[in-house]
N, C-alpha and C positions, 0 to 999 in steps of 0.2 A: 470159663467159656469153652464150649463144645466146638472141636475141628476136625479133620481126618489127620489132622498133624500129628504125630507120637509127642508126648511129654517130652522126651529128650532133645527135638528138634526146638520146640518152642513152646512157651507157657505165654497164652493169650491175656494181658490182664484188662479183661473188657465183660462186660455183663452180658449172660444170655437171657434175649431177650426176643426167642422165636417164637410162632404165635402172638406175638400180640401188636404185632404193627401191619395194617394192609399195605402191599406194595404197589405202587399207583405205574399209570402206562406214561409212556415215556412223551406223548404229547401235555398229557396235563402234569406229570411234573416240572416239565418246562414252561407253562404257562406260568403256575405258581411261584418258581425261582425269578422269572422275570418280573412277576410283580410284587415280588420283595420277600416272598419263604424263602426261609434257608434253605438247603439242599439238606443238610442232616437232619433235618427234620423228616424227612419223608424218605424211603426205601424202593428202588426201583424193581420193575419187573425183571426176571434173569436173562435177558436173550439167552434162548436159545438157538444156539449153531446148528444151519443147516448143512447135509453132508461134504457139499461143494467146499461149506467153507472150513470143514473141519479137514477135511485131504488139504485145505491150504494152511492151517493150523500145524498139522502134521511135517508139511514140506517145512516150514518156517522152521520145526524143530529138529530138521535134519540138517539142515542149511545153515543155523544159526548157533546151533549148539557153543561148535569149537568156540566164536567168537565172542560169547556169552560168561563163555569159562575164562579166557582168556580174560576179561573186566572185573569178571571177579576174584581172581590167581593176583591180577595188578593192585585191584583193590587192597586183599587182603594184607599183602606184602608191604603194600602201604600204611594201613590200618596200625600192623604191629610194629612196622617200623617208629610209626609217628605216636603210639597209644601205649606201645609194650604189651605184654604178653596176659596182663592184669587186667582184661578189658571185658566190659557188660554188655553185649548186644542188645540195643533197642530201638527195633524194627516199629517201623510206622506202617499202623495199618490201614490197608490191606495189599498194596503193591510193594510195602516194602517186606513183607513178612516170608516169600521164598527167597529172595533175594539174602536175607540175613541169615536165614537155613544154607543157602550156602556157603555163606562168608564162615557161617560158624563149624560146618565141615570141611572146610579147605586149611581152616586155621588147627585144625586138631592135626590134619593130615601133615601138613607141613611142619607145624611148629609143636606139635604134639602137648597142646594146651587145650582142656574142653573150657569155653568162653559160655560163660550161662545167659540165655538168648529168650527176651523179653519182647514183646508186641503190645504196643501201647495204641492210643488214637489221639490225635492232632488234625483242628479241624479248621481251615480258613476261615480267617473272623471271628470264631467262636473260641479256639486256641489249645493249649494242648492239654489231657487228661488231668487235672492237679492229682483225683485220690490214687491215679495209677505214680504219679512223680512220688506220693510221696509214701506208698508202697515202697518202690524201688529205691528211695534213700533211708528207710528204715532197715534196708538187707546190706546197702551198698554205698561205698564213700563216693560223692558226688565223680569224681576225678573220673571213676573207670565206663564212664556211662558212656557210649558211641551208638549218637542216633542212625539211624541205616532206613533208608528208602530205593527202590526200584531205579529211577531216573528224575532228570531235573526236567521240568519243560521250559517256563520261564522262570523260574524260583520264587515262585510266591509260599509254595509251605516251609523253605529257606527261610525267608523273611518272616514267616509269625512264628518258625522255630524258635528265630535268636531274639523277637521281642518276648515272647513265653520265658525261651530261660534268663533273661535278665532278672528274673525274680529268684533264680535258683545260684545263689555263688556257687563256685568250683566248676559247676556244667557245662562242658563244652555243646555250643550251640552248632560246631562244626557237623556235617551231615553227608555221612559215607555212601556216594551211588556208585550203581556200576555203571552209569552214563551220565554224561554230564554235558549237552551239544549246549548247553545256553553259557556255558564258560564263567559258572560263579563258585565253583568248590573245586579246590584242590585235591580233597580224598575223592576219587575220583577213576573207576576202570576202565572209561576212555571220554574224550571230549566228545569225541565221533558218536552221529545220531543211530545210533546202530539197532536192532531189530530183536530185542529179549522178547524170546516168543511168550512168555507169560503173558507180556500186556497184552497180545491176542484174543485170551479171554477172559470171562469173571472170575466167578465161586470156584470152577471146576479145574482151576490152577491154584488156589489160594484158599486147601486148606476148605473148600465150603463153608464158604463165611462169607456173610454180605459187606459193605463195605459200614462204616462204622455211623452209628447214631447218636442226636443228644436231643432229647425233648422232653421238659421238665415233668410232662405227665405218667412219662415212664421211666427216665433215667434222676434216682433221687442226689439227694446232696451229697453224699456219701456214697452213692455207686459208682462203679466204670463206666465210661464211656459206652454204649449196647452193639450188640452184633446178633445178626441172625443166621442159624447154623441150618444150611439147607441138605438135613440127610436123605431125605429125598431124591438127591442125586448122585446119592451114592456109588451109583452106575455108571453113571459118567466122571466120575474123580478122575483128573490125572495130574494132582496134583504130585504124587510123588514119581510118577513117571517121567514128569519136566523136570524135578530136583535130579534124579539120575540120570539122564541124558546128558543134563551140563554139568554134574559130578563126572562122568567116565570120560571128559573131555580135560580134566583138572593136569596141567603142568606144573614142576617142582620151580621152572624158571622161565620167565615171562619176559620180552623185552620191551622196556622204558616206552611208553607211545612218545611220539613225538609232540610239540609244543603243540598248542590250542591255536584253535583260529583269532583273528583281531577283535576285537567287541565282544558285545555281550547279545545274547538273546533277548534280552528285555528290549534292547536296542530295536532291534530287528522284528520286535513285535509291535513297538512305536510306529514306525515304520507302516506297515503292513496296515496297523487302524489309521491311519494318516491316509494312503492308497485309498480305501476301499469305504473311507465316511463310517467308522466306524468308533464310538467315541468310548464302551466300556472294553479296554482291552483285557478282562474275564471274557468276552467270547471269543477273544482269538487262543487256540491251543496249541502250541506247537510241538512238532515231535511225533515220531513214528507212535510212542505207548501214546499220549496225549489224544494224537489224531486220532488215532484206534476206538480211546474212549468215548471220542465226541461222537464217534459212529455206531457203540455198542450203549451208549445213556443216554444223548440230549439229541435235540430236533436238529442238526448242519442241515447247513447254507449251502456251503462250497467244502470242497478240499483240495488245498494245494500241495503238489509234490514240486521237488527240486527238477530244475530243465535238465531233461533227455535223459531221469531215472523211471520214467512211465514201465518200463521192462523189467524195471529190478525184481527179483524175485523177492528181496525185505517190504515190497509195498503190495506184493501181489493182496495180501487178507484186505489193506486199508480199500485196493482197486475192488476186489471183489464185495465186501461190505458195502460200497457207493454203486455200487451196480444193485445189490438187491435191494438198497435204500430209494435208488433214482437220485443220487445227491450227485453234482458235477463236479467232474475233477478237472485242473487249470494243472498245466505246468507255472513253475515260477522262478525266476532268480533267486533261489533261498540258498543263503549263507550256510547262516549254523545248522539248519534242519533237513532232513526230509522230505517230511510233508509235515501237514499244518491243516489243523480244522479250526474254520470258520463255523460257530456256531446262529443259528438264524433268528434274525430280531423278530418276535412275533407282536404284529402290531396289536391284536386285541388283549394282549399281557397286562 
């Protein structure tokens, strides 16, 4: 699979598969997931950023860098402590794929180990790659394999990580973020909902590459899972400009976050479809990256931020995205999150 990645950073084991899928607008891919299409079945159009919100794109990664680094300095520290020095990165694609580029450069830097760093796809409902699993235990003893993703929102791809590998012994289902606000994984570079500018935007942080597909007419028995490599936007790459920005932020010693808040996220999202008569708790998304998405792929309803952060500068992209959307933003009592999108029921779905 084709990326702007280097070979040394990461090896995508996913099908290229550009050209051959239309990518549909984001009202009628919405129509169709609500009336029962998967999501990987269909490829969305790329937002494009406009300049307003790329200057806030930009702020986010001047603002947020050190604290990004700092998650993943904690992370990694964690990572080798709990894994040792023997360890396989495999990043889930596509949010988790710079995130493990960096885990896998901090861990050379510090511990002076090159950790061989894999991108697989895992899909809700659908589940995770088998021919990429079993790629990666034909090179690798199950033991060393460390799944790696972006952030948790509620931990729903947690959950069909650890039902997927019950079929795999030795494979720790455990799944290394560098945020964790829903309070259900211990590898983990902070509980805190904090603001990894990458989920700001798509392709043009991730390597150019769409997010990942499975539909039996073009992805065979025997293929990877598909990605579409958009070099077309060559131009706008910054993907390895956000790897280095929170590289040159990387400390040799990090201090311990303090404990995690009470409850869980899922909790909190119960919660939240309870309020507002909401019965599939898939449209609530929580979380600064999560929220981001609901406003950069699906039709939102609402978007709730935490009471009296409307100023933060970490929300500024979500406020300005719902400004050029026309979607309304509510302050809220939110525990574990930030903000939080509501995605909108379309009644002719």
């Amino acid at each position: 699979m084709r990326s702007s990645y280097r070979e040394e950073d990461v090896i995508l084991l996913l099908k290229d598969i550009t050209g051959l899928v239309e990518p549909q607008p984001t009202q009628e891919r919405e129509r169709l997931i609500q009336s029962g299409k998967h999501y990987c079945e269909m490829l969305p159009l790329e937002y494009v950023p406009s300049e307003t919100y790329m200057q806030v794109y930009q702020e986010a990664l001047k603002n947020y860098a050190q604290p990004t680094a700092q998650a993943i300095c904690r992370l990694g520290d964690l990572a080798v402590g709990r894994r040792g020095k023997n360890l396989v990165l495999v990043s889930l694609a596509r949010a988790g794929i710079p995130i493990g580029i960096l885990l896998k450069r901090y861990i050379r830097q510090k511990y002076g180990v090159e950790a061989a760093h894999y991108a697989i796809s895992i899909i809700r409902g659908r589940g995770i790659d088998r021919n990429a699993m079993t790629y990666l235990l034909q090179h690798y003893e199950p033991q060393q394999l460390l799944f790696v993703d972006g952030w948790i929102g509620k931990g729903a791809i947690l959950k069909e990580l650890q039902r997927e590998l019950a079929a795999y012994p030795g494979v720790s289902s455990e799944l290394a973020v560098a945020a964790d606000p829903a309070n259900v994984t211990a590898l983990c570079g902070t509980h805190e909902d904090i603001l990894i500018p990458s989920s700001c935007l798509n392709c043009t942080v991730s390597g150019l590459v769409s997010r990942t597909f499975l539909r039996e007419d073009i992805i065979g028995q025997k293929d990877f899972h598909g990605a579409v490599y958009y070099g077309e936007l060559k131009n706008e790459d910054l993907s390895y400009e956000f790897i280095e920005a929170i590289e040159k932020n990387f400390q040799e010693s990090v201090m311990p976050e303090q404990g995690a808040k009470e409850g869980t996220g899922l909790e909190e999202v119960k919660s939240l479809a309870e309020e507002y008569g909401i019965e599939d708790i898939n449209l609530i998304k929580p979380g600064i990256g999560e929220t981001t998405r609901v406003l950069l792929r699906r039709v939102p309803w609402k978007i709730l931020v935490a009471e009296g952060t409307k100023t933060e500068p970490s929300l500024a992209h979500i406020l300005r995205l719902a400004e050029e959307k026309g979607v309304p933003v509510e302050e809220h009592a939110l525990s574990h999150y930030r903000a939080c999108g509501i995605i909108k029921k379309l009644a002719d779905a």
